[in-house]
mmCIF file of the N, C-alpha and C atoms, coordinates in Angstrom:
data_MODEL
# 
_entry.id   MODEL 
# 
loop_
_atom_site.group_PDB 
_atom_site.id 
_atom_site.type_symbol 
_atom_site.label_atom_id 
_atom_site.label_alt_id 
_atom_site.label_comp_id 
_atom_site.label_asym_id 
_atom_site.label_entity_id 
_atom_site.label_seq_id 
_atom_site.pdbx_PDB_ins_code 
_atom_site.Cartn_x 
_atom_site.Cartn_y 
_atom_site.Cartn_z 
_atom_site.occupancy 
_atom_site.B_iso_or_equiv 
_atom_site.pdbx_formal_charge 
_atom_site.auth_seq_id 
_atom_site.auth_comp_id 
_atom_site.auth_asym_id 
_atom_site.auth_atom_id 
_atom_site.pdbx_PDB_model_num 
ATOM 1   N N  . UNK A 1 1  ? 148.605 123.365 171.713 1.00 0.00 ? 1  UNK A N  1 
ATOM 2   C CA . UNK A 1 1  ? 148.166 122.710 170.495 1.00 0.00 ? 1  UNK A CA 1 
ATOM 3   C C  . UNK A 1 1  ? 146.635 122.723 170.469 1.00 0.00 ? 1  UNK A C  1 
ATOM 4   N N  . UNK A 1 2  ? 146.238 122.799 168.799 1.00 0.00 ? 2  UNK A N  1 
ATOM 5   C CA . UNK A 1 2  ? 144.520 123.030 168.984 1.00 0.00 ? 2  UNK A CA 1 
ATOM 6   C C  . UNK A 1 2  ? 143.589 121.752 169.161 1.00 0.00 ? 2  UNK A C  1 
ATOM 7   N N  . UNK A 1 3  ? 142.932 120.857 169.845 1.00 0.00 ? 3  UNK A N  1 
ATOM 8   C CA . UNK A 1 3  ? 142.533 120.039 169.713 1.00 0.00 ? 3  UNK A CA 1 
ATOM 9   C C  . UNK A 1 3  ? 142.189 119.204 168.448 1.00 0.00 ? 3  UNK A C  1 
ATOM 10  N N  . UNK A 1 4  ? 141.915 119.953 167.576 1.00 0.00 ? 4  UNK A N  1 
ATOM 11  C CA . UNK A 1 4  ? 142.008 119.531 166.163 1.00 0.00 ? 4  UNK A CA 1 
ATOM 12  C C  . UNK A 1 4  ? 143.210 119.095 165.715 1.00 0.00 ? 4  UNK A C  1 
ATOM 13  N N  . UNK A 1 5  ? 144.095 119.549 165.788 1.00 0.00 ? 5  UNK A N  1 
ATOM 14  C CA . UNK A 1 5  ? 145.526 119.309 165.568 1.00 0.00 ? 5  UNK A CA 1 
ATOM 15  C C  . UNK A 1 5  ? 145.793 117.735 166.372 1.00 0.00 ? 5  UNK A C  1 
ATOM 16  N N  . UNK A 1 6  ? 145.423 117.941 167.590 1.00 0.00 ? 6  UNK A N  1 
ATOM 17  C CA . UNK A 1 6  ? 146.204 116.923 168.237 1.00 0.00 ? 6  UNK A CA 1 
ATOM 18  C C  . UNK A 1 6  ? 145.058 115.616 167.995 1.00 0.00 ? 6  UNK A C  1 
ATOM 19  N N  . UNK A 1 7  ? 143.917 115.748 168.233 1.00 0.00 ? 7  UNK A N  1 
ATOM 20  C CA . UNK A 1 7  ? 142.954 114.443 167.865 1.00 0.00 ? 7  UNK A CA 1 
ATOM 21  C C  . UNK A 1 7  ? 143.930 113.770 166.078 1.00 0.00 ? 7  UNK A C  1 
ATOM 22  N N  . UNK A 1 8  ? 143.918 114.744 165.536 1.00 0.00 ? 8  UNK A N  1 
ATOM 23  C CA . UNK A 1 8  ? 144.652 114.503 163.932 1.00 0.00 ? 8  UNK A CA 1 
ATOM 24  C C  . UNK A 1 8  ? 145.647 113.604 163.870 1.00 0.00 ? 8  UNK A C  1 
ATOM 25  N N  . UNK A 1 9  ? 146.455 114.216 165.265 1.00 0.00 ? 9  UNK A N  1 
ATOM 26  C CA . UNK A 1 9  ? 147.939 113.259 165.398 1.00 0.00 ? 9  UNK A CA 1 
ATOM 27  C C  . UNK A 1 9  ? 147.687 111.655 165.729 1.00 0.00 ? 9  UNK A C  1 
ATOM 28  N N  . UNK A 1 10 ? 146.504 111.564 166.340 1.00 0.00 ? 10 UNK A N  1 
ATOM 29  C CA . UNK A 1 10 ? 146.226 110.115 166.567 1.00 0.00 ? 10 UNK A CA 1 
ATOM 30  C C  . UNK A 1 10 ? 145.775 109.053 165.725 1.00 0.00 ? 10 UNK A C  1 
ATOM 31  N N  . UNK A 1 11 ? 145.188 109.654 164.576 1.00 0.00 ? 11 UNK A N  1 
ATOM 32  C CA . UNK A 1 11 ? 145.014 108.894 163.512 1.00 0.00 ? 11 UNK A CA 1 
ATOM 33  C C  . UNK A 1 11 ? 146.250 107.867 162.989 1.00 0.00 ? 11 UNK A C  1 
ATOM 34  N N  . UNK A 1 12 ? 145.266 106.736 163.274 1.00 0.00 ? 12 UNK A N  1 
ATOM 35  C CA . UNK A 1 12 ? 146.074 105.282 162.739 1.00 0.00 ? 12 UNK A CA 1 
ATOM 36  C C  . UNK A 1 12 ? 146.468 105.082 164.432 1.00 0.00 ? 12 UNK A C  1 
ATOM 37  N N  . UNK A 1 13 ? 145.919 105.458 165.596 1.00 0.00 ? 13 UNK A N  1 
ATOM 38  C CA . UNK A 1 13 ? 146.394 105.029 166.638 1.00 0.00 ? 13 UNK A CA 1 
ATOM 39  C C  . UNK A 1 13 ? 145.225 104.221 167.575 1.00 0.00 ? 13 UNK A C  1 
ATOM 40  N N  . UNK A 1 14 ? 145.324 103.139 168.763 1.00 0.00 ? 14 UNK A N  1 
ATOM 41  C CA . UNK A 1 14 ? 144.411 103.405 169.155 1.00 0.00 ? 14 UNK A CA 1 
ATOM 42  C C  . UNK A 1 14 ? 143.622 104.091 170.458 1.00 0.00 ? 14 UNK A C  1 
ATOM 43  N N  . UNK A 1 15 ? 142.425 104.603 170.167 1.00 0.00 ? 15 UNK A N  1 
ATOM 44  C CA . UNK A 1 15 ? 142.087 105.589 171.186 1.00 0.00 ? 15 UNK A CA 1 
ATOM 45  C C  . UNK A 1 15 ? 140.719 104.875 172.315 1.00 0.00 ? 15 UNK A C  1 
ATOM 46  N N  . UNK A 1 16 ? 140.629 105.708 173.309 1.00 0.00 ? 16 UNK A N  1 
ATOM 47  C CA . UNK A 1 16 ? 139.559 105.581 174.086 1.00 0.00 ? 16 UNK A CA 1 
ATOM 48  C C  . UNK A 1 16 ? 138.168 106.629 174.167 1.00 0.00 ? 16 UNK A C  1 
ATOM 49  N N  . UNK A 1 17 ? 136.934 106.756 173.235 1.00 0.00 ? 17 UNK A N  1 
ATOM 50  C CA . UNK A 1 17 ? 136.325 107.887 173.645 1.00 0.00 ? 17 UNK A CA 1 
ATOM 51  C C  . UNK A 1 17 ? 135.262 107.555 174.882 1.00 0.00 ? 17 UNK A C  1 
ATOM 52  N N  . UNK A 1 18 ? 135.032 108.374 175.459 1.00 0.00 ? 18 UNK A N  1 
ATOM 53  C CA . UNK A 1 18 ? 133.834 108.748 176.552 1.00 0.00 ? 18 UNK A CA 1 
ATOM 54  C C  . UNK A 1 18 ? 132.684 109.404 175.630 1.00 0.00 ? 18 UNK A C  1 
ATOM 55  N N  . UNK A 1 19 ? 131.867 109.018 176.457 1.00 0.00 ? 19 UNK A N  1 
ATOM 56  C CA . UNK A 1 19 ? 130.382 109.752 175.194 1.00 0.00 ? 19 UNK A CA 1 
ATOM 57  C C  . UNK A 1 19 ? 129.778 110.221 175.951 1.00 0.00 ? 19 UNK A C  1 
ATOM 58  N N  . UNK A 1 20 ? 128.950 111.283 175.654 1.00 0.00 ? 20 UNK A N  1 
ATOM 59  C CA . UNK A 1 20 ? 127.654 112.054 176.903 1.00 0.00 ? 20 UNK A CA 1 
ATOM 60  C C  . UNK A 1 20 ? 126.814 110.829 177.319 1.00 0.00 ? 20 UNK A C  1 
ATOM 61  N N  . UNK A 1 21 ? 126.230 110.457 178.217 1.00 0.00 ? 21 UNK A N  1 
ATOM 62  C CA . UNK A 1 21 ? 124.842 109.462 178.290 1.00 0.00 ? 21 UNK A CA 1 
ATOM 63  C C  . UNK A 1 21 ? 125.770 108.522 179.988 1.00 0.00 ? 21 UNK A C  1 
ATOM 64  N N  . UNK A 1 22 ? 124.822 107.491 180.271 1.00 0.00 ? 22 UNK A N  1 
ATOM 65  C CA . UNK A 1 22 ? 125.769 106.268 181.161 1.00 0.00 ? 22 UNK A CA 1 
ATOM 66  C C  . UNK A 1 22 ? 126.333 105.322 180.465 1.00 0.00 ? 22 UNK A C  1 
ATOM 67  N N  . UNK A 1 23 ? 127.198 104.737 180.730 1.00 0.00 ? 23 UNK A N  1 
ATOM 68  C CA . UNK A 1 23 ? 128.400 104.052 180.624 1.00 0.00 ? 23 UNK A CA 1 
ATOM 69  C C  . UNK A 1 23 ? 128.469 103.649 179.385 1.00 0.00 ? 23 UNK A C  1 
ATOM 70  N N  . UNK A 1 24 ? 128.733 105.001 178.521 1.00 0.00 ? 24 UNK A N  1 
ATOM 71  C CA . UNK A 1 24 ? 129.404 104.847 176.916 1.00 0.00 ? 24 UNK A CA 1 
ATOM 72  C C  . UNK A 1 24 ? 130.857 105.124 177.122 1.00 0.00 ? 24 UNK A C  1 
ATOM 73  N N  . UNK A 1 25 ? 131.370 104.217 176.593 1.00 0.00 ? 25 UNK A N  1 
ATOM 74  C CA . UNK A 1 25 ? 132.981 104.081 176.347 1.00 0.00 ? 25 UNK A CA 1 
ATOM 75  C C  . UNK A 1 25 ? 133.175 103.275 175.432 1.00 0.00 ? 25 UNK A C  1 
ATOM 76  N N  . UNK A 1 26 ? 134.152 103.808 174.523 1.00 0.00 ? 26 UNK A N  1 
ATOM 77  C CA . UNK A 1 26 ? 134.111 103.137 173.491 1.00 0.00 ? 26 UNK A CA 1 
ATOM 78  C C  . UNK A 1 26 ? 135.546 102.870 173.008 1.00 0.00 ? 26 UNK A C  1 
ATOM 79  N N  . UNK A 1 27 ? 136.257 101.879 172.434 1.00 0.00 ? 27 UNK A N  1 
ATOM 80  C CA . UNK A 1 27 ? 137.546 101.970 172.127 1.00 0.00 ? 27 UNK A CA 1 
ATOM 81  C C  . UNK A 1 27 ? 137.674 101.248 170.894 1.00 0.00 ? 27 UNK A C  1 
ATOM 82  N N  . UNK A 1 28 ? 138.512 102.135 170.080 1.00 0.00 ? 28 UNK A N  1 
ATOM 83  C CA . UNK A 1 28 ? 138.586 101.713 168.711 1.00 0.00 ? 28 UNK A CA 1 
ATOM 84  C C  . UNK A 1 28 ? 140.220 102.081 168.006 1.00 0.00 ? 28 UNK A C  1 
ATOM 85  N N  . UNK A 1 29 ? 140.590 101.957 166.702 1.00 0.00 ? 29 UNK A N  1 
ATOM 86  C CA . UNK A 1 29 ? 141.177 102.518 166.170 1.00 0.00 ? 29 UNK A CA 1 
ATOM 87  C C  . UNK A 1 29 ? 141.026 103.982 165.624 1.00 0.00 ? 29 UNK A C  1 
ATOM 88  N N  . UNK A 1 30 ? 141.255 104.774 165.671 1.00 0.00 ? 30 UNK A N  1 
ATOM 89  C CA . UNK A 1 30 ? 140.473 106.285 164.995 1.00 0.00 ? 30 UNK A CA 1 
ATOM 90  C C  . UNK A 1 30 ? 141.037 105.904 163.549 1.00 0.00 ? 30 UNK A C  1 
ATOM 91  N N  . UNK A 1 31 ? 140.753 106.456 162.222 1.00 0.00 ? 31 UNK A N  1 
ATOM 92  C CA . UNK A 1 31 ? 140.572 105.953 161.117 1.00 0.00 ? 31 UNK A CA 1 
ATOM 93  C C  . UNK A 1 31 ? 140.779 107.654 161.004 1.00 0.00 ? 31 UNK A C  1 
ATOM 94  N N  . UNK A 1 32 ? 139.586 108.465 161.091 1.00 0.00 ? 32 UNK A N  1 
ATOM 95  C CA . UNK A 1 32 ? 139.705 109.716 160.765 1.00 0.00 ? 32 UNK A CA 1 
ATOM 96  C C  . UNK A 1 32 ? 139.020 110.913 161.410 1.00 0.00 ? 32 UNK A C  1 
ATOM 97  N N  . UNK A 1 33 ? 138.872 112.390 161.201 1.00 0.00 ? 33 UNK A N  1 
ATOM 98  C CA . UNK A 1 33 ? 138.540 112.928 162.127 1.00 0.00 ? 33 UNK A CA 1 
ATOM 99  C C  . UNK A 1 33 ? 138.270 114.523 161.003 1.00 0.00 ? 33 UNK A C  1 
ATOM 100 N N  . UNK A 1 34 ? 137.248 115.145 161.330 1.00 0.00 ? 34 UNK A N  1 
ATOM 101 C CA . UNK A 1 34 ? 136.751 116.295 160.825 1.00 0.00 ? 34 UNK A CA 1 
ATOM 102 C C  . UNK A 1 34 ? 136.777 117.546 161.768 1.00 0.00 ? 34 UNK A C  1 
ATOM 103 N N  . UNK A 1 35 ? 136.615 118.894 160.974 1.00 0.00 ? 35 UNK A N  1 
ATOM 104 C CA . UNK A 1 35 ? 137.130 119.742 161.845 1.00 0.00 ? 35 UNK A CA 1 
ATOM 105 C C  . UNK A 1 35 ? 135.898 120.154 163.364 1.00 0.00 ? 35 UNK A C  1 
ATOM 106 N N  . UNK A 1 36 ? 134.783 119.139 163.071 1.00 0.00 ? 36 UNK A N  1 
ATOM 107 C CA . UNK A 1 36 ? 133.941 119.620 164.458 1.00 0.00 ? 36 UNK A CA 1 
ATOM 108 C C  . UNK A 1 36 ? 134.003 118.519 165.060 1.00 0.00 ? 36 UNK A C  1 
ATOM 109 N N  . UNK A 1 37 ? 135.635 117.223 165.555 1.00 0.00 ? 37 UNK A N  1 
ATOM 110 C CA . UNK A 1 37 ? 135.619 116.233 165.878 1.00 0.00 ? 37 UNK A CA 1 
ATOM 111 C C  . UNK A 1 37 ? 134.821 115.217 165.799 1.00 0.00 ? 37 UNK A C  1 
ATOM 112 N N  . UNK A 1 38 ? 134.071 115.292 164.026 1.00 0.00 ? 38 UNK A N  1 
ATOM 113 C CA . UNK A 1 38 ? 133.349 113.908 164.230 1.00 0.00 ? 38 UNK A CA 1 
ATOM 114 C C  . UNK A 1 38 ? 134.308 112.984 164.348 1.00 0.00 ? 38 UNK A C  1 
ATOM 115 N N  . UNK A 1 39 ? 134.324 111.392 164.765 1.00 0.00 ? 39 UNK A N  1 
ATOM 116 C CA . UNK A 1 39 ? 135.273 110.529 164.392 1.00 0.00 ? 39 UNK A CA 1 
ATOM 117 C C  . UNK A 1 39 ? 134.563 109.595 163.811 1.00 0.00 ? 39 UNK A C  1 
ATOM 118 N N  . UNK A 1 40 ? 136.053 108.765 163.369 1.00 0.00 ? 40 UNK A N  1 
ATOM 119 C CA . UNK A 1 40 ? 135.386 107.170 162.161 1.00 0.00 ? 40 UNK A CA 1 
ATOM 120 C C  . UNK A 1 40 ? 136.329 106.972 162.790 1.00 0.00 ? 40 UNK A C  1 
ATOM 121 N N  . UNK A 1 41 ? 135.909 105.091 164.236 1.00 0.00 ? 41 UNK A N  1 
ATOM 122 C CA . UNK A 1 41 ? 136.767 104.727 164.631 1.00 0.00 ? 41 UNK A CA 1 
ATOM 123 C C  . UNK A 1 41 ? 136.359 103.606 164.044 1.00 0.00 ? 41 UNK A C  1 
ATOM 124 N N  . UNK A 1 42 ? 137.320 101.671 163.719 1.00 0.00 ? 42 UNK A N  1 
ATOM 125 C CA . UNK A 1 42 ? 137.315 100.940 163.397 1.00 0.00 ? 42 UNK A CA 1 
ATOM 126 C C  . UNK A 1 42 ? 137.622 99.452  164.516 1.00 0.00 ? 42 UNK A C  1 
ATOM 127 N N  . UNK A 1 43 ? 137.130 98.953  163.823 1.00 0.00 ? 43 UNK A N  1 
ATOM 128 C CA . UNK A 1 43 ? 137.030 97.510  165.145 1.00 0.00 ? 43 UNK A CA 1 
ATOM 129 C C  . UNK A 1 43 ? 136.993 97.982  166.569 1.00 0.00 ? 43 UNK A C  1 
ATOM 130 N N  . UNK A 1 44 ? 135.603 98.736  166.407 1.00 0.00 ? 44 UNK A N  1 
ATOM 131 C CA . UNK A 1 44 ? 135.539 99.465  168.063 1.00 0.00 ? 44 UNK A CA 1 
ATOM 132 C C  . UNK A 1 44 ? 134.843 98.293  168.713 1.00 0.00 ? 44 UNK A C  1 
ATOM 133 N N  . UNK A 1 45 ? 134.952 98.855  170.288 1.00 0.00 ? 45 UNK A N  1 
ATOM 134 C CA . UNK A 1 45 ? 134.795 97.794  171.101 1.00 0.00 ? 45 UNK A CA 1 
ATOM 135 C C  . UNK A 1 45 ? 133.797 98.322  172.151 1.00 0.00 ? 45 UNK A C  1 
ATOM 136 N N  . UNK A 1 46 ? 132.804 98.047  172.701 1.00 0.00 ? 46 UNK A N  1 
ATOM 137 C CA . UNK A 1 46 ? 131.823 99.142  173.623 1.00 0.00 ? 46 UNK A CA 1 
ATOM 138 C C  . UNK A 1 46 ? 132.678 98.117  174.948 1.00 0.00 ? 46 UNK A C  1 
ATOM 139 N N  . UNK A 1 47 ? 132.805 99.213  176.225 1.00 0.00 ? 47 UNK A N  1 
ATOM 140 C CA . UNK A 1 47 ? 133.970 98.917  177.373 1.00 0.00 ? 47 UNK A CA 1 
ATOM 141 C C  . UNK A 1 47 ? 132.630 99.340  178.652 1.00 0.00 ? 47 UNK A C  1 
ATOM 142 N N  . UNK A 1 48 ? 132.189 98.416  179.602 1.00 0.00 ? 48 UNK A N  1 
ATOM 143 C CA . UNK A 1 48 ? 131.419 98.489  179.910 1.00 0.00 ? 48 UNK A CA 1 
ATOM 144 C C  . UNK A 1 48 ? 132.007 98.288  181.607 1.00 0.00 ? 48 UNK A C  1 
ATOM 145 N N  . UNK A 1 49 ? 132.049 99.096  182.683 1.00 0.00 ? 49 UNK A N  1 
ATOM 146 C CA . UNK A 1 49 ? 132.586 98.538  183.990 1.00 0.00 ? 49 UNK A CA 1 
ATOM 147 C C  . UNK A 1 49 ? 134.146 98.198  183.613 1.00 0.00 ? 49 UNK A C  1 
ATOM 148 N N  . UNK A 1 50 ? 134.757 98.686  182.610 1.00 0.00 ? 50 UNK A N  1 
ATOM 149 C CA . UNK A 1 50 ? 136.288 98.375  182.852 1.00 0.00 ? 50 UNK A CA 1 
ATOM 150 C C  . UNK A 1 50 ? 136.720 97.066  181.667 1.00 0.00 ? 50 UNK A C  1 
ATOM 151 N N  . UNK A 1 51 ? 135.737 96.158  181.230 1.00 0.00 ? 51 UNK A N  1 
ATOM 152 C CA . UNK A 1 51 ? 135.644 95.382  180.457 1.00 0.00 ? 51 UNK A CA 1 
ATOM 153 C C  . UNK A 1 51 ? 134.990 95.488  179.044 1.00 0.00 ? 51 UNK A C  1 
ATOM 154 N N  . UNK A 1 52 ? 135.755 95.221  178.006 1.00 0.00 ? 52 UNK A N  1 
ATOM 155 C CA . UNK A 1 52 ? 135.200 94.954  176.559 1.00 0.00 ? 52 UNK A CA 1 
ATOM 156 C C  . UNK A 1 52 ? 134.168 93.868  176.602 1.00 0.00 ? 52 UNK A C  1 
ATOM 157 N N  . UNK A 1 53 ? 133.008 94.412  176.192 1.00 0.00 ? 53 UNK A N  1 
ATOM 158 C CA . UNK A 1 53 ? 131.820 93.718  176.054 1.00 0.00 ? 53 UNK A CA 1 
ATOM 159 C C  . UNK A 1 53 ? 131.551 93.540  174.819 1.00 0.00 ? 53 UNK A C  1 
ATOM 160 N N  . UNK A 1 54 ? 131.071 94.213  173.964 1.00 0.00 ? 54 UNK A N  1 
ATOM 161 C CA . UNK A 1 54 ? 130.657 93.924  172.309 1.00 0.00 ? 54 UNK A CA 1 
ATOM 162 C C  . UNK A 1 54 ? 131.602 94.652  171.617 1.00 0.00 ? 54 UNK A C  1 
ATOM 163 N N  . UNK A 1 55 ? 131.577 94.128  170.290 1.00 0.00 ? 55 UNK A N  1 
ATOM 164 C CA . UNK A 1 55 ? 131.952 94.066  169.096 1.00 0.00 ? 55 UNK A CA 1 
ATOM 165 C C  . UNK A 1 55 ? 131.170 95.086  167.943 1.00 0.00 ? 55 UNK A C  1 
ATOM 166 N N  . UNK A 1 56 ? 131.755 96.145  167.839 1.00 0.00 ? 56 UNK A N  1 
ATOM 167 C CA . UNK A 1 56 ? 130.804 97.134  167.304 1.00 0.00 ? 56 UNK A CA 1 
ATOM 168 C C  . UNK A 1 56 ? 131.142 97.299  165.757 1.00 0.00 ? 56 UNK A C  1 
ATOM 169 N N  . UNK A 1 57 ? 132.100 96.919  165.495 1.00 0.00 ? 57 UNK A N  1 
ATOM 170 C CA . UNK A 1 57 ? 133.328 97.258  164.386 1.00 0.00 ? 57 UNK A CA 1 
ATOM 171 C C  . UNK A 1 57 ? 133.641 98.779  163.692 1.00 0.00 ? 57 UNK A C  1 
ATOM 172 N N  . UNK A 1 58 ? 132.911 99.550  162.427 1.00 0.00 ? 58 UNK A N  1 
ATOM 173 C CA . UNK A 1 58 ? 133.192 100.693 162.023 1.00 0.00 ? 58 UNK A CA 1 
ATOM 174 C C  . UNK A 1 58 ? 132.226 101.684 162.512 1.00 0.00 ? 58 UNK A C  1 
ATOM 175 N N  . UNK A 1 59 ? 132.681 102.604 163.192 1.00 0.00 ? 59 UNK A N  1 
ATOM 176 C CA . UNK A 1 59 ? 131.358 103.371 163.705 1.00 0.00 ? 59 UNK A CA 1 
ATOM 177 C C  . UNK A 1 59 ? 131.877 104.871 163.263 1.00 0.00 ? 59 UNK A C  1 
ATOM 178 N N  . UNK A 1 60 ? 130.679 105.739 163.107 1.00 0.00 ? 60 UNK A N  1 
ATOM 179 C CA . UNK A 1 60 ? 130.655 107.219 163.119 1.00 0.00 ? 60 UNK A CA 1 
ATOM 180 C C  . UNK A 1 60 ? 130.396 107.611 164.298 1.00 0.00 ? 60 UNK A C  1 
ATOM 181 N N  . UNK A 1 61 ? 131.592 108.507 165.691 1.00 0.00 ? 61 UNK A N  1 
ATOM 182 C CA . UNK A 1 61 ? 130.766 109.318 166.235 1.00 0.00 ? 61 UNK A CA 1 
ATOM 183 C C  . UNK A 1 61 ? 130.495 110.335 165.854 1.00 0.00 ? 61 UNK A C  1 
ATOM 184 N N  . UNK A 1 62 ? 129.652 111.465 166.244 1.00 0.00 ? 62 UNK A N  1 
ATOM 185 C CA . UNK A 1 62 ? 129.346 112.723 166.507 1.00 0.00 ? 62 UNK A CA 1 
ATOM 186 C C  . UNK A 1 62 ? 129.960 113.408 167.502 1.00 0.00 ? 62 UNK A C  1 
ATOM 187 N N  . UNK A 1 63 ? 130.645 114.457 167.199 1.00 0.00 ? 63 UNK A N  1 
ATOM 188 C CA . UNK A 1 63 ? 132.092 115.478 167.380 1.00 0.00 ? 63 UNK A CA 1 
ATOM 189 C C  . UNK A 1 63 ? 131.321 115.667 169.115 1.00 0.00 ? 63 UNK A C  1 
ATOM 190 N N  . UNK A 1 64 ? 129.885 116.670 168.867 1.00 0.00 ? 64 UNK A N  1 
ATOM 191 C CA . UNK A 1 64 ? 129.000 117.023 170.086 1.00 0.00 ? 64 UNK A CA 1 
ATOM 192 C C  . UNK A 1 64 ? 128.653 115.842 171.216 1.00 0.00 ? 64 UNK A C  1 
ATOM 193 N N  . UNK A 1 65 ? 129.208 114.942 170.632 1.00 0.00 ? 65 UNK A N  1 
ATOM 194 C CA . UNK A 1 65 ? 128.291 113.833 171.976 1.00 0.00 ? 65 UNK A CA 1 
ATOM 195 C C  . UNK A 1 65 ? 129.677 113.134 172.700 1.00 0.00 ? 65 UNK A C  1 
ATOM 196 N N  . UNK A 1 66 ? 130.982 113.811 172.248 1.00 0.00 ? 66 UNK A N  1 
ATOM 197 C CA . UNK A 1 66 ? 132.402 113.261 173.121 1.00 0.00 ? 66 UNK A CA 1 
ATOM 198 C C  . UNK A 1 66 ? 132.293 113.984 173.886 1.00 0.00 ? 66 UNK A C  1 
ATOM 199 N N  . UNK A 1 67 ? 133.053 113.319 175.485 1.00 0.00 ? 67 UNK A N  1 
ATOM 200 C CA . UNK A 1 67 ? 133.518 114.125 176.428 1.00 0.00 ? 67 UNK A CA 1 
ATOM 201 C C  . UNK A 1 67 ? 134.896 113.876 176.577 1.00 0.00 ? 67 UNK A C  1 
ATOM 202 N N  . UNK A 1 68 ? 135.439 112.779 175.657 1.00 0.00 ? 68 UNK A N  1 
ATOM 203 C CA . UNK A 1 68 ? 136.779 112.787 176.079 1.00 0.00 ? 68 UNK A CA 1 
ATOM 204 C C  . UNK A 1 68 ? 137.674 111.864 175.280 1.00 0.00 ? 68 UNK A C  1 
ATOM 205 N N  . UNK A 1 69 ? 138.238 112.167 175.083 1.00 0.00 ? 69 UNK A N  1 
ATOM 206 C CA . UNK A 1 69 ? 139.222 111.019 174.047 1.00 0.00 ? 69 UNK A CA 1 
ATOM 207 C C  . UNK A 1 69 ? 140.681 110.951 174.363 1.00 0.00 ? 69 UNK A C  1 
ATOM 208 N N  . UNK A 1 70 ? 140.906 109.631 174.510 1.00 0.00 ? 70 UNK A N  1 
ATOM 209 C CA . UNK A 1 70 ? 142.823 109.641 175.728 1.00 0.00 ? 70 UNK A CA 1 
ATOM 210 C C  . UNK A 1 70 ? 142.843 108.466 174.441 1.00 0.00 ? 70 UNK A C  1 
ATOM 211 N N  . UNK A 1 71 ? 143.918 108.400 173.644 1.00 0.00 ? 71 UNK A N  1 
ATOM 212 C CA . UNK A 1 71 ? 144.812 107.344 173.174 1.00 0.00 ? 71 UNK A CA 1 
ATOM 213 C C  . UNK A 1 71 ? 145.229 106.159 174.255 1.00 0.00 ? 71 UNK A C  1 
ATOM 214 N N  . UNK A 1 72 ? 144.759 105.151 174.082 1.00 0.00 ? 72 UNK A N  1 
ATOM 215 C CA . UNK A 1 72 ? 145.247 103.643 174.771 1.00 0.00 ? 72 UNK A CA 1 
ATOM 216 C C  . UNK A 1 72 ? 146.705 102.982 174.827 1.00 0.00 ? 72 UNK A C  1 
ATOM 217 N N  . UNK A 1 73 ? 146.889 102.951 175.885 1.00 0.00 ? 73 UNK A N  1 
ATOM 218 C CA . UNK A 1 73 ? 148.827 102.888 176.020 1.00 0.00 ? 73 UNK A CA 1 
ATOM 219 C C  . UNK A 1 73 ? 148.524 101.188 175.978 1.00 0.00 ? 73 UNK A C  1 
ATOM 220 N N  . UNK A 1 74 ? 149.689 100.676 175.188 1.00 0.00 ? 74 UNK A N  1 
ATOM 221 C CA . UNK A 1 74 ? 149.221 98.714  175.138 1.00 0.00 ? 74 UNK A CA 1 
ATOM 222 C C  . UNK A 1 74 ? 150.201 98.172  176.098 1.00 0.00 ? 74 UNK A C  1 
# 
């Protein structure tokens, strides 16, 4: 499956991204997703050492600055 495809399938789910830089992690709802993986995640949460720290709510990432995105099992 093409990564595009499958990031797609997660929409309306929620996910975990990793970001280039130190300890960006971010967890949100994904909302939506474009074909150079930008995302629009919602009531995101910045995850700092294993723990939700702030309250970020609607954010745009940039497709180039993910290293990783795993859907959150509850």
């Amino acid at each position: 499956m093409y990564p595009n495809k499958k990031v797609l399938s997660l929409i309306g789910t929620k996910v975990q991204v990793e970001m280039k830089g130190e300890r960006n992690i971010l967890e949100g709802t994904l909302v939506g997703a474009d074909e150079y993986l930008n995302l629009h995640l919602s009531n995101t949460m910045e995850v700092l050492e294993g723990e939700r720290s702030r309250l970020l709510g609607s954010i745009i990432l940039r497709g180039n600055n993910i290293i990783l995105i795993t859907p959150v099992e509850r």
